[in-house]
Structures are given as C-alpha cells and as structure tokens.
N, C-alpha and C positions, 0 to 999 in steps of 0.2 A: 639461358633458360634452364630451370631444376627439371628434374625428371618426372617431380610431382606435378609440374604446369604441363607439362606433355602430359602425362596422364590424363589431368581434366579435361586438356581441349580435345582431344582425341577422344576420352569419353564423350563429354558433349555433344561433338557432332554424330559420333557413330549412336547416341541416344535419340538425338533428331531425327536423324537419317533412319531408325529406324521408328519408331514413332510415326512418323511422316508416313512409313508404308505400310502401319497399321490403320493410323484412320481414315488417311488418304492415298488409296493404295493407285488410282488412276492416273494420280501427280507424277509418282514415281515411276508407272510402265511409261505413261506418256517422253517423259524425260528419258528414259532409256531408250525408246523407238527414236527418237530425234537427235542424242547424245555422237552416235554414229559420223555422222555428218556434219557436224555442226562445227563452224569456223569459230565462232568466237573463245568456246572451250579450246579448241587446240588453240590458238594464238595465246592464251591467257598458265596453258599449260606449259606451252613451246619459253615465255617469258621469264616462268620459273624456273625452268630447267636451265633456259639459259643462267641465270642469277646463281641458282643453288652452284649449278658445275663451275662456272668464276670464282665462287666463293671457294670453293675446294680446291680448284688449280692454284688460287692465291697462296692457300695454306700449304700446299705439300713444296716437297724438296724439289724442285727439277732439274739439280747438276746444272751440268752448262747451257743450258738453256733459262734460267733464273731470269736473264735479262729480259727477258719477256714478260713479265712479272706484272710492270707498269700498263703492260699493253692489254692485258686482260679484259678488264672492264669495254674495252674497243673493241675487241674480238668476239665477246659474248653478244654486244648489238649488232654487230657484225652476222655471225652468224644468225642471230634470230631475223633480222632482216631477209640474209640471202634464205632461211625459212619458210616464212612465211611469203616471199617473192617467188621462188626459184622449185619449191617444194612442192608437186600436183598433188601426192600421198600422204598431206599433213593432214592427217585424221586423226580427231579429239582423242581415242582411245590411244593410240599410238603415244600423243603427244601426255597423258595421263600414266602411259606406261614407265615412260623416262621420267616421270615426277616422281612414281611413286621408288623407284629403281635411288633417286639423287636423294631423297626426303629422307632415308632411311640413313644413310651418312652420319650425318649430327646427331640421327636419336639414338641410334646405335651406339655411337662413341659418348655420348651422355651417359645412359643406361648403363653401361659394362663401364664406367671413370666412378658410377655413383655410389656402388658399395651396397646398396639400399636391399633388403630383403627382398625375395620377389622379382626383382627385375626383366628376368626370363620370362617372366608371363610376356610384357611387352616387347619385348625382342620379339620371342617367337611371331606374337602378331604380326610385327613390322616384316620380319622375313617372309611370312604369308605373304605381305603387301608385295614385297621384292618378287618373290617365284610371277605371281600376278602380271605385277609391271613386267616382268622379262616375256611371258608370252604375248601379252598386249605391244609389245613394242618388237617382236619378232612376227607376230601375226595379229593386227589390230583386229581382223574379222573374227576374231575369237570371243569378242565383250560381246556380239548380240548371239554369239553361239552358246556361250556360258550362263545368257540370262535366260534364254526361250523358254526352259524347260520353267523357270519361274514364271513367267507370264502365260504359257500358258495352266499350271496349273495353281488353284486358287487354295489350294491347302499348301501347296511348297511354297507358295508368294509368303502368306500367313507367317509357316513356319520360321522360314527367313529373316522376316521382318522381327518378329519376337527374338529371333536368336542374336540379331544384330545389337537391338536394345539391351537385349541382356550382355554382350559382351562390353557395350557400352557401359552400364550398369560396374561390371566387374571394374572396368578401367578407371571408372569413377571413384570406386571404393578401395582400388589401388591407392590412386589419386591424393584423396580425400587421410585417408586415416592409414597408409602404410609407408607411400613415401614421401 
C-alpha cells in the first residue's frame, strides 16, 4: 500500500468520525459510554493485533530461533484464543491500545521508505496514535477518563468534532494532491 492510500483511508474515516460527531453528536457519546465494556471491539481488536504482530514477527530477523518461523501463524491463534478464553481484563480500550501501538509499524516504515514531501505530518499523527495506544494498554480506564471532559461539555464535544474533520480534511489533501 502507497502512502497516498494511507493518507485517504485515514482521512476518510477520521472525516467520518468526525462528521458523525458533528451532526450526530449522541451516536458518538452513546458509543463511547458502552465502548468501555464491550466484548465484541476487543475480540475484533485482540484479532488484529494478533494478525499485525505475526505479520511482524514473520518479517524480522530472530537468530536462532528463525525455526519458529512456520509456527507463527499457530501461535498468533493461539494466543488470541488463550485471550479471549483465559483473559477477565480483555477490555475494548485495552485491546484498541495494542492496535493502535502494531498499526503504526507498516505506516511508519511506509512513510519514512516514501521519500514523499510532507510525510512527517503523518508520522507525527501516527505517533500521537502510539503515545494513546501505550496508555490505553498500560491503563485502559483512561479512554472514559480522557473523554468525560468531552461529554460533558458541549462546546469541547463541538470543538473536537471540527478539529477531527479537519484533521481528516488535512490528511485528505495530503492524500489527494501531495503524495
């Protein structure tokens, strides 16, 4: 994948996502009051991460352990199994934290291979997403502690919502006409 299609899809939904909390701003608290909790996000999260970190152990170098190579793909079911079975504290945010932590991998090493003007813009973002993911996945009770101050107040919900779409907007026009 080019750096220009990251750009898009990354814009597009961060344009959605924020859209969505301008004209339907109740979608979005509702979904954050219940995200908390909710198993099916973390199993769908816990899945990816398994996937992404296979995919990454596949690639790197491991010395004398290489032999395990083939066994990966087992390993990564493996573990999301013993996960989702064995795990009381598999919580969506949590599980959200390690995505966004593995996600950043590939676009990072995209980004900084692509030469492309600009690129930094989205790095930095991605690393935003990283610092995120590392406290979400060091203290998941942090996602409904980070958003309160948004819900409850209806000018920083607003604010938020615009600021997201327009970051969207930026990534777009990265996207679109720079790389």
């Amino acid at each position: 994948m080019s750096l220009q299609w990251i750009a898009i899809i990354l814009g597009v939904l961060t344009v959605v996502g924020g859209v969505v909390g301008i004209v339907r701003p109740e979608l979005v608290k509702r979904f954050a009051e219940l995200f908390p909790r909710s198993t099916v996000p973390a199993w769908v999260f816990t899945a990816l991460c398994c996937f992404l970190g296979a995919k990454e152990a596949s690639a790197m170098n491991m010395g004398s352990v290489d032999v395990i190579k083939p066994y990966i793909p087992l390993i990564a079911i493996g573990v999301f199994a013993a996960s989702v079975i064995y795990m009381k504290e598999l919580l969506a945010p949590r599980a959200l934290g390690g995505f966004l932590c593995l996600i950043a991998v590939p676009i990072t090493k995209i980004a900084s291979q692509s030469g492309e003007p600009l690129f930094q813009v989205l790095v930095t973002i991605i690393y935003l997403l990283v610092i995120y993911g590392i406290i979400l996945l060091m203290s998941p009770w942090y996602f409904r502690k980070f958003y309160k101050p948004f819900m409850e107040s209806e000018g920083l919900f607003k604010a938020a919502a615009f600021g997201k779409t327009a970051v969207g907007l930026l990534l777009l026009v990265l996207g679109i006409f720079v790389y």
